[in-house]
N, CA and C atoms as an extended XYZ file, in Angstrom:
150
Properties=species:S:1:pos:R:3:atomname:S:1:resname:S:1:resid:I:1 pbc="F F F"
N        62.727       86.631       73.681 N   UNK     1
C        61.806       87.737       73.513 CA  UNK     1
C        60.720       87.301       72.530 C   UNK     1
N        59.166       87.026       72.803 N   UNK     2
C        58.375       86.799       72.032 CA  UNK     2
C        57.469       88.129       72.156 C   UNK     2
N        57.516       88.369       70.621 N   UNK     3
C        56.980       89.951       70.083 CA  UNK     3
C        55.759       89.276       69.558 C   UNK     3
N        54.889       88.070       70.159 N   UNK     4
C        53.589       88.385       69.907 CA  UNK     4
C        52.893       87.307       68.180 C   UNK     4
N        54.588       86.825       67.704 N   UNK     5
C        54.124       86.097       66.878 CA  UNK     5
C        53.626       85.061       66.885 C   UNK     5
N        54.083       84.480       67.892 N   UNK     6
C        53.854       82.824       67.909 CA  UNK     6
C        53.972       82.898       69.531 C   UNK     6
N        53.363       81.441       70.360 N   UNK     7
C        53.578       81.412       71.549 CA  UNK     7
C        54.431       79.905       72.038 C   UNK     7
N        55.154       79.507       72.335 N   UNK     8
C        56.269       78.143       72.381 CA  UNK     8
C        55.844       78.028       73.818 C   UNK     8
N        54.950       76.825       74.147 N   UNK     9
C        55.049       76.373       75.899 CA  UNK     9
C        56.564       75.509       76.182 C   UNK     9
N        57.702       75.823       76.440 N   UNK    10
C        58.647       75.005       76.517 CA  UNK    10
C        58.209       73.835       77.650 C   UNK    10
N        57.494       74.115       78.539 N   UNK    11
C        57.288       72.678       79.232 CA  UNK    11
C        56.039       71.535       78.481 C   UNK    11
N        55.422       71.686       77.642 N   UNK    12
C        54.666       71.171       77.114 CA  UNK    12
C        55.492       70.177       75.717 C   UNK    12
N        56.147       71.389       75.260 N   UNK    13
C        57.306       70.306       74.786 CA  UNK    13
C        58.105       69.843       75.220 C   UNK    13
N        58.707       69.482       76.348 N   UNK    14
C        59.422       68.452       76.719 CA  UNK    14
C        58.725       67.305       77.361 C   UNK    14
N        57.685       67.900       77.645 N   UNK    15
C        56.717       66.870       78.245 CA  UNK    15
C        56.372       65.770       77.057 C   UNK    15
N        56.167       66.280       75.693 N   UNK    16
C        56.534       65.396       74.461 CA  UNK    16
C        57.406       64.731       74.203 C   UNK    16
N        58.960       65.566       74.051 N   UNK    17
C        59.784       65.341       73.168 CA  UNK    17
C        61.079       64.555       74.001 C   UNK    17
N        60.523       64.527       75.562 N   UNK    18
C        61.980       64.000       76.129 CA  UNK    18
C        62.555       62.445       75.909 C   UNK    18
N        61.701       61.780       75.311 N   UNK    19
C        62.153       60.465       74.656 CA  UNK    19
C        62.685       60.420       74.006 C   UNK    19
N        62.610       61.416       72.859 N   UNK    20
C        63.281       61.449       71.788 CA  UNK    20
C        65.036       62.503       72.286 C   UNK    20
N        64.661       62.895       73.106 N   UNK    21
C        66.776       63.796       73.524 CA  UNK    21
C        67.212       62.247       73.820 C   UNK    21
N        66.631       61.289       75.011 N   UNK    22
C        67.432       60.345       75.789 CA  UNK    22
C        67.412       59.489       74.294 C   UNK    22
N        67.017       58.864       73.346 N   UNK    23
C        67.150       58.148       72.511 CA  UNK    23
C        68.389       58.949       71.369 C   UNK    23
N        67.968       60.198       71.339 N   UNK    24
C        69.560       60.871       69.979 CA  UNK    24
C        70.797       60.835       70.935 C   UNK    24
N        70.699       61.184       72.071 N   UNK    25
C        72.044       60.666       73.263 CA  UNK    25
C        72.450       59.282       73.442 C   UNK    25
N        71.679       58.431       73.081 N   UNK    26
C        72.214       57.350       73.323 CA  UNK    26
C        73.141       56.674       72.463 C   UNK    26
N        71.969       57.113       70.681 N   UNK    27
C        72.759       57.119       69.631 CA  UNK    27
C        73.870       57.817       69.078 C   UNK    27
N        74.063       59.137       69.942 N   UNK    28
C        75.427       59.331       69.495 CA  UNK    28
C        76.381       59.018       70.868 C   UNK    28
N        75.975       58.760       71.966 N   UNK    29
C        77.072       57.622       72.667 CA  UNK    29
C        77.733       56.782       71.903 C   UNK    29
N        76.411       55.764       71.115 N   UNK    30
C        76.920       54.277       70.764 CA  UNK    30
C        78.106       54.586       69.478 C   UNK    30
N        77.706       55.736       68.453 N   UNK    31
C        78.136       55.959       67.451 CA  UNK    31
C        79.585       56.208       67.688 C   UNK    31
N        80.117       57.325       68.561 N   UNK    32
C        81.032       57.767       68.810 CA  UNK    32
C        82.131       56.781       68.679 C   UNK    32
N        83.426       57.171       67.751 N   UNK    33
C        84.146       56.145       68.248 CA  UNK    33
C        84.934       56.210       69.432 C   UNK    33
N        85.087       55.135       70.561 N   UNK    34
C        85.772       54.688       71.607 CA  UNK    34
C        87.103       55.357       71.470 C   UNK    34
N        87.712       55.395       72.712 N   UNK    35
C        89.303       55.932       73.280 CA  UNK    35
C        89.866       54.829       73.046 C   UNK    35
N        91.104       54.676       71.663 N   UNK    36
C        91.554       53.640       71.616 CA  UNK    36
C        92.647       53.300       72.677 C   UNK    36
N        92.650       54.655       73.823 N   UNK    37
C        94.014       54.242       74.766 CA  UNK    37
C        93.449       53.483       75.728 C   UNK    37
N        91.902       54.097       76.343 N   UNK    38
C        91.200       53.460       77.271 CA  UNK    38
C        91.279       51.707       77.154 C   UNK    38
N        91.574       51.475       75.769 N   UNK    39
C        90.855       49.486       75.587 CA  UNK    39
C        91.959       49.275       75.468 C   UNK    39
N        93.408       50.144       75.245 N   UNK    40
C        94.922       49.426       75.692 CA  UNK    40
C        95.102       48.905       76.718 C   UNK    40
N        94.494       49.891       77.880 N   UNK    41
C        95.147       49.500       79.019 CA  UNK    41
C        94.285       48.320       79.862 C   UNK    41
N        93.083       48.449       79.033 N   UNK    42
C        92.315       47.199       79.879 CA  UNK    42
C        92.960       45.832       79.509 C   UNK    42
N        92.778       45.351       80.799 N   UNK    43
C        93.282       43.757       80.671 CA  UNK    43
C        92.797       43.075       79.355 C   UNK    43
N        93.020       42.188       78.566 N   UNK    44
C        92.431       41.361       77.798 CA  UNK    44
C        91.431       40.260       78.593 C   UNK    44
N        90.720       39.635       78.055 N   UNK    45
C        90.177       38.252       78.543 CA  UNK    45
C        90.554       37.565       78.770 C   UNK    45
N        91.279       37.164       77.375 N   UNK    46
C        92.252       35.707       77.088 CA  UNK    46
C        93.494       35.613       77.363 C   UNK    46
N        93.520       36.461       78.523 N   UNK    47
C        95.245       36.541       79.303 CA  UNK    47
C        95.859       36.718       78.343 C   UNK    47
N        96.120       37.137       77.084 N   UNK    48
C        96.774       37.961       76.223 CA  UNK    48
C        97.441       38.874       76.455 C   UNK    48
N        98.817       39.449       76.906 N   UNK    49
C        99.294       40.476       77.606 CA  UNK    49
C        99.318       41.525       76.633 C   UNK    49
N        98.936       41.733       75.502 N   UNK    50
C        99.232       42.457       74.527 CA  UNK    50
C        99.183       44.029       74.608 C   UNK    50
């Protein structure tokens, strides 16, 4: 509901700002720490059965 104070074009800002969502998503992808069960079950490299 805009009562006239201010006017927000929401497509004008994203037309700006969408570099900057895909870049803070990426960084909190990378940040996140990993599923330590997911990298159990993957094979090793070094034929390591561990």
């Amino acid at each position: 509901m805009n009562l006239g104070w201010f006017e927000i074009d929401i497509a004008r800002l994203l037309r700006t700002w969408w570099p900057l969502v895909l870049i803070a998503v990426g960084l909190a992808l990378y940040l996140t720490p990993g599923d330590e069960k997911m990298q159990a079950s993957r094979p090793r490299s070094d034929g390591d059965p561990r």
